[in-house]
C-alpha positions as CSV (number, residue, x, y, z in Angstrom):
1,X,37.0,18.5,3.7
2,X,35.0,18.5,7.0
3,X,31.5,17.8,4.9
4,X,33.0,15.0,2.8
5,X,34.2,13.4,6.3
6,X,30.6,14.2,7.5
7,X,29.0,12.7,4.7
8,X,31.1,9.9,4.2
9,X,30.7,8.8,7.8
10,X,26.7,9.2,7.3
11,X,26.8,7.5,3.9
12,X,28.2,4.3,5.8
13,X,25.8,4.7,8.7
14,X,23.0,5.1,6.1
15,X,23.9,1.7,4.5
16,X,24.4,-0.4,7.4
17,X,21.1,-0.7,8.0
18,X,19.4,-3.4,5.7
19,X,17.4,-2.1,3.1
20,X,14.1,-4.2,4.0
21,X,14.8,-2.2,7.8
22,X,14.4,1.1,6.2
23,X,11.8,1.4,3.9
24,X,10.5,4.9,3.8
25,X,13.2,7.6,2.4
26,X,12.7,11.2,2.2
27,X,15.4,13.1,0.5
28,X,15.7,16.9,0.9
29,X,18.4,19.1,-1.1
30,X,17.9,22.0,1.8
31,X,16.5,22.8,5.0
32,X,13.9,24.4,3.0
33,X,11.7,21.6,2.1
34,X,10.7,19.5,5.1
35,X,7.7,22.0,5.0
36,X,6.8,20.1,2.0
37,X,7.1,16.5,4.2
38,X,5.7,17.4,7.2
39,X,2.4,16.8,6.9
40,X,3.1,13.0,5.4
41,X,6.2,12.3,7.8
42,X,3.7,12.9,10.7
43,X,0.8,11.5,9.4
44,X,3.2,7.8,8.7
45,X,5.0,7.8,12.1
46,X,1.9,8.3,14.2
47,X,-0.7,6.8,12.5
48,X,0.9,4.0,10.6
49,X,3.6,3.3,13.2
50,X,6.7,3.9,10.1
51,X,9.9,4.5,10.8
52,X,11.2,7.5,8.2
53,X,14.8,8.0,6.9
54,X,15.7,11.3,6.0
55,X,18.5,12.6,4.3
56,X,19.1,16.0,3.9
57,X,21.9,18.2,2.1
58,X,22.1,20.8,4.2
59,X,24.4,20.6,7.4
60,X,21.7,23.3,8.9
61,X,18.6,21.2,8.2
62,X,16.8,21.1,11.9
63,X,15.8,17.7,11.3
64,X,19.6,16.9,12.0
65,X,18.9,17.9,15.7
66,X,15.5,16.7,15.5
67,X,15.2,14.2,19.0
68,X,12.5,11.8,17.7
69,X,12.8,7.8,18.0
70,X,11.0,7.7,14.6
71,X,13.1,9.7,12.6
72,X,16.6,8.8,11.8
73,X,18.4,11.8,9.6
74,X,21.5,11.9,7.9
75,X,23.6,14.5,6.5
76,X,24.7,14.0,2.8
77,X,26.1,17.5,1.6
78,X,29.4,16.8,-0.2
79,X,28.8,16.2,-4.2
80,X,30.7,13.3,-4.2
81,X,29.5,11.4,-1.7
82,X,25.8,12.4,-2.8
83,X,26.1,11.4,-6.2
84,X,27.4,7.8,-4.6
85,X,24.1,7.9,-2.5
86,X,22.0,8.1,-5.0
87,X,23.6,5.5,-7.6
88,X,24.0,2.9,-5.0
89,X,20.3,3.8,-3.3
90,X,18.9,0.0,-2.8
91,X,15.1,1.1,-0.1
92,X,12.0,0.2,-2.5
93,X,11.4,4.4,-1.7
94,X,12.3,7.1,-1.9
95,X,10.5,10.1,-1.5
96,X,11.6,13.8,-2.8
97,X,10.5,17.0,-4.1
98,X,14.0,17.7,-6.1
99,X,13.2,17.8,-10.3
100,X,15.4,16.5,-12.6
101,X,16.3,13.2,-11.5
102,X,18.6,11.1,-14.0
103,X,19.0,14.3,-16.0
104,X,21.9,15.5,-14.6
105,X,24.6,14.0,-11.8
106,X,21.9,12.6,-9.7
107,X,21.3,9.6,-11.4
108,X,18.0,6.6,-10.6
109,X,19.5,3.3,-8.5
110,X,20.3,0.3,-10.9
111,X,17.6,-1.4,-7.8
112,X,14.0,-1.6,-8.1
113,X,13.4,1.6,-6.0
114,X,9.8,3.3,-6.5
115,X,10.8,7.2,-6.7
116,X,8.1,9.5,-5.5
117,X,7.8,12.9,-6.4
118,X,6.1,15.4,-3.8
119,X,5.4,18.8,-5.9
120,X,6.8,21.8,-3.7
121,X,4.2,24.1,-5.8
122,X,1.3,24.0,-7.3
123,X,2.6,24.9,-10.7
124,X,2.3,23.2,-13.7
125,X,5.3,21.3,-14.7
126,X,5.9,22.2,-18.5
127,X,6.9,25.8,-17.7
128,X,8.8,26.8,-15.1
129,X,10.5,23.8,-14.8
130,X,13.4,21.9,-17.0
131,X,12.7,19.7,-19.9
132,X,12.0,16.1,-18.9
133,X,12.0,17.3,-15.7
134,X,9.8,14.6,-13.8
135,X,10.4,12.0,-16.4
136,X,12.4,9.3,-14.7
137,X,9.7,9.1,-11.3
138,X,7.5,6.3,-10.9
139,X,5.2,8.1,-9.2
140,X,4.0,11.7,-9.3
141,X,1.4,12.9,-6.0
142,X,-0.5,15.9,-8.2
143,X,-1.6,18.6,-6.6
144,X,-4.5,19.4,-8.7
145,X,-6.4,17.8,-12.1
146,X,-3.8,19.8,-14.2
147,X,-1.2,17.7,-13.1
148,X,-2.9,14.2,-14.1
149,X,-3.3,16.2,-17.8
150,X,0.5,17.3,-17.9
151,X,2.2,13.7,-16.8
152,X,-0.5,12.2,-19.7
153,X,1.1,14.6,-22.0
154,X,4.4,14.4,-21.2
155,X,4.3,10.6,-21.5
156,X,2.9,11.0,-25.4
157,X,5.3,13.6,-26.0
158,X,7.9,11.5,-25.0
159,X,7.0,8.1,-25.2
160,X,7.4,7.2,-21.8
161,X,6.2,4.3,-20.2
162,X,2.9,5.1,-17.7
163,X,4.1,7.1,-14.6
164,X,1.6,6.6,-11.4
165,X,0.0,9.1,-10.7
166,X,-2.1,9.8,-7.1
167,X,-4.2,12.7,-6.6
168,X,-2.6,14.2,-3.5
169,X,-3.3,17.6,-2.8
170,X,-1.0,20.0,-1.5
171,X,0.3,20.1,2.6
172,X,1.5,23.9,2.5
173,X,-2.4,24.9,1.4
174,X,-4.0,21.8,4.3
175,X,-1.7,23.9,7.3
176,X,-2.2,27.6,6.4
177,X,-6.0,26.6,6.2
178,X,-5.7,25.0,9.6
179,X,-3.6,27.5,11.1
180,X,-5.7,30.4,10.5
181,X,-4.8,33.4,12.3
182,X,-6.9,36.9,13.0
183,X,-4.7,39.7,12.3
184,X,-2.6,41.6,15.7
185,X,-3.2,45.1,13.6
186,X,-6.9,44.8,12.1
187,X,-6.4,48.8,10.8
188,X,-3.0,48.4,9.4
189,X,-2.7,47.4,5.8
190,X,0.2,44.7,5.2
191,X,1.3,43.7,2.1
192,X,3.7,41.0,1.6
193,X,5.4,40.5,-2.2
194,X,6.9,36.8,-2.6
195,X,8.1,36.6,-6.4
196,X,10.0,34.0,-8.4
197,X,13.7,34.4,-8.8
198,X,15.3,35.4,-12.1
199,X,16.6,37.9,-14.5
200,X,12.7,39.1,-15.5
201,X,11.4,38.5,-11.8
202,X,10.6,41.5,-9.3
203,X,13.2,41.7,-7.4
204,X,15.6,41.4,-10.5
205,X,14.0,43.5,-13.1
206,X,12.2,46.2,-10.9
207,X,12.3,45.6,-7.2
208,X,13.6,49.7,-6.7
209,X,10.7,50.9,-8.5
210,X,7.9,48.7,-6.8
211,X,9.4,49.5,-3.8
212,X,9.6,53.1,-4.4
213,X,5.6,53.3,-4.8
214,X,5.3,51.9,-0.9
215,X,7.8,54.9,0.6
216,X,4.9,57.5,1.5
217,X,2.4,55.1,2.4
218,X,1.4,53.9,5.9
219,X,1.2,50.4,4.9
220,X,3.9,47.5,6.3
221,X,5.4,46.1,3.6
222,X,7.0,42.5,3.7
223,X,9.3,41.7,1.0
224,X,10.2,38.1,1.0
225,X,12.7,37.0,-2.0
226,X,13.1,33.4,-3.4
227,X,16.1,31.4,-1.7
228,X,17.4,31.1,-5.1
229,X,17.4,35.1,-5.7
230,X,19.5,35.1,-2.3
231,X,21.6,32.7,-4.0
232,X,22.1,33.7,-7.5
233,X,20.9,37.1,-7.5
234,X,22.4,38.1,-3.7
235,X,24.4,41.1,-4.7
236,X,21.1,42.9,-6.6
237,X,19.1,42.0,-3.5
238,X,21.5,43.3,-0.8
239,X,21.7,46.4,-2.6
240,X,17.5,46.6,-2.6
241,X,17.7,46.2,1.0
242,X,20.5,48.6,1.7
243,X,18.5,51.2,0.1
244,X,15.0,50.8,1.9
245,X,15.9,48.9,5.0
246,X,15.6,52.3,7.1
247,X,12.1,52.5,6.3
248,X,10.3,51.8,9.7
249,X,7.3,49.6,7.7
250,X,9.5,47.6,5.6
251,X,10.7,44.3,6.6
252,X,12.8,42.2,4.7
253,X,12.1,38.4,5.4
254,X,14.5,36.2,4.1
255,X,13.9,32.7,6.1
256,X,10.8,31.5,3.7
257,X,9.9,28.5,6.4
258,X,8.2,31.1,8.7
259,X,4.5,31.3,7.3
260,X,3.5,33.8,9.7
261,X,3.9,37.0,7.6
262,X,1.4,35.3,5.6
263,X,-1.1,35.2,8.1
264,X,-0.8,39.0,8.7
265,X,-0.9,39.9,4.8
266,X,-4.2,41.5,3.5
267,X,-2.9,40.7,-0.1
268,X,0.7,39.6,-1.6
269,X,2.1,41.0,-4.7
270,X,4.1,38.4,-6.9
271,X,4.9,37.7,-10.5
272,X,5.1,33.7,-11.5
273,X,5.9,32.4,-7.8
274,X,4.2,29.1,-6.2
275,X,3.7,31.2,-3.2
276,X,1.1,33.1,-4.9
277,X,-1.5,30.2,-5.0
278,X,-0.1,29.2,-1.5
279,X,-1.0,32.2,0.0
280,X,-4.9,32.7,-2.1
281,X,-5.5,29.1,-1.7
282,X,-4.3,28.6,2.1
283,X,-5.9,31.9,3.4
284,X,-8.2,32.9,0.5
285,X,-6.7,36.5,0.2
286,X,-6.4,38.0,-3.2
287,X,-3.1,38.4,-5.3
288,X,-1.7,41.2,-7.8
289,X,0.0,39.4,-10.3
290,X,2.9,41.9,-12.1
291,X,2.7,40.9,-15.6
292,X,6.8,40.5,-16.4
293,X,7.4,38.1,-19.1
294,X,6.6,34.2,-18.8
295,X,9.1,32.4,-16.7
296,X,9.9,29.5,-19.8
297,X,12.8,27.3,-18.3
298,X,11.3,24.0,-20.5
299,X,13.2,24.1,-24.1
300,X,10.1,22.0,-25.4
301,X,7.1,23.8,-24.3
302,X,5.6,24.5,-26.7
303,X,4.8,21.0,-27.7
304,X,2.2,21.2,-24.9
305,X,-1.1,21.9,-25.6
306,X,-2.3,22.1,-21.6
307,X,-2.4,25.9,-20.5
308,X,-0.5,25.9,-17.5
309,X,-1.9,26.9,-14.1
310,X,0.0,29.8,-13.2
311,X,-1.5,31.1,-16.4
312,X,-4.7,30.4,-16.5
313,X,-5.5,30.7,-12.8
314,X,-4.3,34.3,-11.8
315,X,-7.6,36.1,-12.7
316,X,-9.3,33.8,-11.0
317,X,-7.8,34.8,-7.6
318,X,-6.6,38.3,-8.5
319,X,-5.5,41.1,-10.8
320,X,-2.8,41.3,-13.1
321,X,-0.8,44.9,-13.3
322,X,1.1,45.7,-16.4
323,X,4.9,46.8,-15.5
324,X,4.5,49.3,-18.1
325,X,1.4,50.8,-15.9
326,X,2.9,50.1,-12.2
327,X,1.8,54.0,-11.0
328,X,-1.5,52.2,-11.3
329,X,-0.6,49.6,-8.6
330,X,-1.1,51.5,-5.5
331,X,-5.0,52.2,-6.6
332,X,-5.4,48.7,-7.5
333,X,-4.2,47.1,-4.1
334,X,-6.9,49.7,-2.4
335,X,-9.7,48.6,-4.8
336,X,-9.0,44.7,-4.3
337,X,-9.0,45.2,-0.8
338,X,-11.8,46.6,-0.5
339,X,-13.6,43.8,-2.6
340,X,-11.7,41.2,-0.5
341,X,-14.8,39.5,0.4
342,X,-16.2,38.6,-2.8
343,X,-12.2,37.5,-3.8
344,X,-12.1,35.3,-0.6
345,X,-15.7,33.3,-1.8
346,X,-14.3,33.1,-5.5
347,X,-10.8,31.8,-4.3
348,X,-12.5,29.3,-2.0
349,X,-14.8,28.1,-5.2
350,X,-11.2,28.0,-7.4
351,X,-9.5,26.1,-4.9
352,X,-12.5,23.0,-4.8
353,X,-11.8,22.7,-8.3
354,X,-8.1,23.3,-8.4
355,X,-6.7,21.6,-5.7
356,X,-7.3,17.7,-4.2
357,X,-8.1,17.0,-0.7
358,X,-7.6,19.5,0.6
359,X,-7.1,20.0,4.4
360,X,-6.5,15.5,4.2
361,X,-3.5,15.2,1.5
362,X,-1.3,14.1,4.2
363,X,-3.7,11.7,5.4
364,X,-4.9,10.5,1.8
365,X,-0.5,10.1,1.3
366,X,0.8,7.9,3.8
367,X,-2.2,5.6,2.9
368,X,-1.2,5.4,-0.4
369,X,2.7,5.0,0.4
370,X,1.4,2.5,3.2
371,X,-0.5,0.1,0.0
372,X,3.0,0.9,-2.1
373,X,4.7,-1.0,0.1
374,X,2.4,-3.9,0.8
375,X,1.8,-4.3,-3.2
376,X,6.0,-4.2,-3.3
377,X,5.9,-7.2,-0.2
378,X,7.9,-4.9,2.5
């Protein structure tokens, strides 16, 4: 009861203000994804003088405490209240990085709102995610060319008038590269493994035996799960921890905000997960891909002819183990780090051709959202 009060009292708040007074809308579903904002929040509130509207879901978002005159947040968790939100949503934007709009309970504004969706990966959109996923945006920022190819085709696959599309880049990749750190420990290897969540991910399917390979070996190992393992998976991941959490050089890091374990990783071990290309494109360190079946969540993808990133891009900034052949694994990391030079040049080349604007997506965004609204007369 206390979060439908909450959000019922911040629903009103919310639509006091007149729409043409509140312009710019961010909407996050948890505390998770301001990371993915950041970089355009700041860049419209100091250098083009907006003042941003954020509503979050989560009653422990930070932004909620967040003391800034150019940020007004507001807290709408309850289901209820959040599917009323969203149906009576009358700013001309909204920005979010949440899929499936209009496919589900959270349904587009009978107004003429622009919906603009921020990718919170670089992976291609007909594979891991939903059918029809990004259908029902106006506009989608793309990370990277494959993007641009994937809306084209999703619009002749399903007839769907044009969507916008602006070549963005991605802000995660712009701050690790600007936040570059040397490592505390320059002898001490550290290996971080960040996979997707789900039934054939590595956690799921064979987090005791990767784990067990790291026991008798003087290496700090950081194993960060998804926030939807912790969610949906938590009892099979609290019984992981149980079982190696007494080793001295294991840590398990579940708050995946904090970006500095991947500063001190010398390579990350992950299966289909974003934070794979995060981590080679933001620091240019290599990745060993385990190769555990294809994470397929879109019913029609196979009507796509585009290979998607996450497929095509892994050899080009790593190796790929088979699970059948995981003894193998320990040798592998020791060979790729040793060639970790020649990986960083070749993941620096991959990522110019991959990846737009990079270290100026942010800047490259609010200019675009800044025209958006002075083509829409606000």
């Amino acid at each position: 009861m206390k979060s439908f009060f909450r959000s019922l009292s911040n629903l009103i708040k919310f639509y006091k203000i007149k729409p043409q007074n509140r312009k710019i809308v961010f909407y996050s579903e948890n505390e998770n994804f301001y990371q993915f904002f950041e970089g355009l929040i700041n860049e419209l509130i100091n250098n083009h003088n907006y003042k941003i509207y954020y509503v979050t879901s989560s009653s422990t978002d930070p932004i909620l405490n967040k003391k800034d005159p150019k940020i007004e947040s507001f807290y709408v968790g309850n289901e209820s209240i959040k599917t009323i939100f969203f149906r009576i949503f009358n700013s001309p934007l909204m920005i979010l990085t949440m899929p499936d709009l209009n496919s589900f309970h959270i349904k587009r504004s009978p107004h003429n709102v622009n919906y603009i969706f921020v990718p919170h990966n670089v992976l291609s959109l007909h594979m891991v995610f939903r059918k029809k996923a990004f259908n029902n945006y106006n506009t989608f920022f793309c990370s990277g060319p494959h993007h641009n190819k994937e809306i084209e085709e999703t619009e002749k696959i399903y007839n769907l008038k044009k969507i916008k599309t602006f070549n963005f880049g991605y802000y995660k990749i712009d701050k690790l590269l600007s936040n570059k750190q040397n490592k505390i420990n320059e002898t001490l290897k550290t290996i971080i493994i960040a996979p997707s969540w789900g039934e054939s991910c590595i956690i799921e399917k064979i987090g005791d035996e990767l784990l067990s390979l790291f026991k008798d070996k003087d290496w700090k190992i950081i194993i960060r799960p998804h926030p939807d393992t912790l969610r949906l998976f938590n009892n099979k991941y609290i019984s992981l921890k149980k079982k190696f959490d007494n080793y001295k050089k294991f840590k398990f890091e579940e708050n995946v905000s904090n970006m500095l374990s991947f500063h001190e990783a010398d390579l990350m071990i992950s299966d289909w997960s974003g934070a794979a290309f995060e981590f080679a494109f933001g620091l240019e360190k290599p990745v060993i891909f385990i190769d555990l079946p294809k994470k397929i969540n879109n019913s029609d993808f196979k009507l796509y002819k585009n290979i998607p990133i996450e497929v095509s891009a892994r050899k080009k900034i790593g190796e790929i183990v088979d699970p059948d052949n995981l003894r193998t694994l320990v040798e592998r990391i020791e060979t790729t780090l040793t060639n970790k030079e020649a990986y960083k040049i070749k993941i620096s080349q991959e990522r110019e051709k991959l990846i737009y604007n990079v270290k100026n997506s942010s800047a490259n965004g609010a200019k675009y959202i800044q025209r958006l609204l002075e083509d829409l007369s606000y």
